[in-house]
VMD Tcl script that draws the C-alpha trace (Angstrom):
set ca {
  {-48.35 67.87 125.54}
  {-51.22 67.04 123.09}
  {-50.28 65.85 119.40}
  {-52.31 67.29 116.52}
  {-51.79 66.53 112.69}
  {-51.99 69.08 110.32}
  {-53.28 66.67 107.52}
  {-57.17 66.77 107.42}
  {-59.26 64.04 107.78}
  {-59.90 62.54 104.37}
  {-63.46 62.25 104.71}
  {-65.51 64.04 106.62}
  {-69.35 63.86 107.66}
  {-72.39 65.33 107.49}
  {-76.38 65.31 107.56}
  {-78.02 66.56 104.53}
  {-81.67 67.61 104.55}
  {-83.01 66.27 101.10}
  {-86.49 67.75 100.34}
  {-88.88 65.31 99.56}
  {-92.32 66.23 97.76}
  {-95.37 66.61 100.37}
  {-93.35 65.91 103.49}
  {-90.42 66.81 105.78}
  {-87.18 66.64 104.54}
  {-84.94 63.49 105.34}
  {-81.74 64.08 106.94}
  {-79.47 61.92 105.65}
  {-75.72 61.46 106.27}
  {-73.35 61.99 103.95}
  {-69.63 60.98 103.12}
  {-68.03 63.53 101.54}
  {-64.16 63.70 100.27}
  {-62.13 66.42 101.93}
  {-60.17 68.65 99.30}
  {-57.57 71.04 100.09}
  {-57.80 74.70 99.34}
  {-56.00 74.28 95.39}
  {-58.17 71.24 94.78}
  {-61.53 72.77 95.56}
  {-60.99 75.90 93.93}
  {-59.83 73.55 90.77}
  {-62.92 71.51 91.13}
  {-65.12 74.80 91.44}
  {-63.23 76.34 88.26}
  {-64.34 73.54 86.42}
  {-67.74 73.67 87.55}
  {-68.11 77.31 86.39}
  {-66.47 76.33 82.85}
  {-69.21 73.45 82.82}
  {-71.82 75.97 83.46}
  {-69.93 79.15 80.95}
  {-70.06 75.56 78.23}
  {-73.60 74.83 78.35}
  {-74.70 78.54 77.82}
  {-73.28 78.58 74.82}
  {-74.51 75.41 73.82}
  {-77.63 77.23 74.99}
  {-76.77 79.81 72.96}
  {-76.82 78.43 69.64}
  {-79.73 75.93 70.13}
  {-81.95 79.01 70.02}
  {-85.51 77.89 69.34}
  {-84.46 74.68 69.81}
  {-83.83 75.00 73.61}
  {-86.94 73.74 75.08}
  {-87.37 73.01 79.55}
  {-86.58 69.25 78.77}
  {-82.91 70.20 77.52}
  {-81.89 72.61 80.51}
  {-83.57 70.15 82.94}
  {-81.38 67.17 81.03}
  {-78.16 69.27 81.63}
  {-78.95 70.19 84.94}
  {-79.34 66.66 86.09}
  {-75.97 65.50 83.82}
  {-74.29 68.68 86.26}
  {-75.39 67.84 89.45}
  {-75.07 64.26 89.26}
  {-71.23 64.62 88.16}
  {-71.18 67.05 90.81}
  {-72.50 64.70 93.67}
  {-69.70 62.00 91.97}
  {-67.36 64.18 92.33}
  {-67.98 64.96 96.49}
  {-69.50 61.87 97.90}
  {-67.71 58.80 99.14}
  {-70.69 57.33 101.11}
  {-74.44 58.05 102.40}
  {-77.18 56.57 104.67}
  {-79.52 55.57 102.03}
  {-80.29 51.47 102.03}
  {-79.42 51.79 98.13}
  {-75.51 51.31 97.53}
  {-73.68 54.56 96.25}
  {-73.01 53.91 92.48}
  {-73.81 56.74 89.69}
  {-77.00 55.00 88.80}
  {-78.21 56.09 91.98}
  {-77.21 59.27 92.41}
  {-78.73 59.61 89.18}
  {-81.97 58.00 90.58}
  {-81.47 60.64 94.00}
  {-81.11 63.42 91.24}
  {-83.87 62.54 89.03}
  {-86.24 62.03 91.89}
  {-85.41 64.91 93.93}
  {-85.72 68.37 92.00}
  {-83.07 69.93 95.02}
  {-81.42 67.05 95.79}
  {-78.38 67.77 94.14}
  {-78.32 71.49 95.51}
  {-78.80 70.16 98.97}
  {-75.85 68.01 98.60}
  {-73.36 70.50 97.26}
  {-74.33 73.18 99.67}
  {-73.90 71.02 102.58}
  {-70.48 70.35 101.22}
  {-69.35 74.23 100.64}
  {-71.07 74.62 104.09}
  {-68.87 72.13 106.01}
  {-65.72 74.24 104.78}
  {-67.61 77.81 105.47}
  {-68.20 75.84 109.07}
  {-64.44 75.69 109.15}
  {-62.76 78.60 108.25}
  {-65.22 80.22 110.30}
  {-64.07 78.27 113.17}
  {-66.91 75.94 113.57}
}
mol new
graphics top color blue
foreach p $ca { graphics top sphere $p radius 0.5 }
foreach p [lrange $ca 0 end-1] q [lrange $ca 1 end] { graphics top cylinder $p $q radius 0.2 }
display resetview
C-alpha cells in the first residue's frame, strides 16, 4: 500500500512570466513558501489592511498626492509582498530585498506577476490540478 503525508511540501515551484519592456516575457522559476489555509488568509488580511492604510494616507494628502507617491507605495507593497512569498528564483542575482527591489523597480508588473503566480499555484490545487 502506498504512503502519503498529509503535511505539504514547504516550498513549492513555479515559472513566472515577468514582462519585460519591448520583448517576450522571461519565464523564470520561482521558490515560493507554502502557507496553510489560516496563514494565507492572515497574510492576505494584512495585505488588504496595507492597502485600506494607504488610502487614507491618500486621503488626507489631498493635493499633495502626486503619481510619484502612489507609484512609491506601490513598489514599498509589492516588494514586501514578494518578501513575504519567495524563498528562491532563477535569476543569476542572489535573492536579498535589494533585489527584489531592483526586480520591482525595473519591472512595472513584476510584482503582480509574482503574486498571481503564487494565488494561482493554490487555485491549481484546490481545483485539483
Amino acid at each position: 500500500m502506498a504512503k502519503f503525508k498529509i503535511q505539504q511540501n514547504p516550498t513549492f515551484k513555479v515559472d513566472v512570466e515577468i514582462p519585460r519592456v519591448g520583448a517576450e516575457p522571461d519565464k523564470v522559476p520561482f521558490e515560493f513558501q507554502y502557507r496553510d489555509r489560516k496563514s494565507l488568509a492572515a497574510l492576505f488580511l494584512s495585505w488588504q489592511e496595507a492597502y485600506k492604510a494607504d488610502e487614507e494616507r491618500f486621503k488626507e494628502m489631498g493635493a499633495e498626492l502626486t503619481i510619484v507617491v502612489l507609484t512609491e507605495a506601490n513598489i514599498e507593497r509589492q516588494v514586501s509582498q514578494v518578501e513575504a512569498l519567495v524563498v528562491g528564483w532563477g535569476y543569476d542575482t542572489k535573492l536579498s530585498q535589494e533585489s527584489i527591489r531592483e526586480l520591482v523597480e525595473t519591472s512595472a508588473g513584476a510584482g503582480d506577476a509574482i503574486v498571481k503566480a503564487y494565488q494561482g499555484a493554490f487555485e491549481a490545487a484546490r481545483l485539483g490540478n
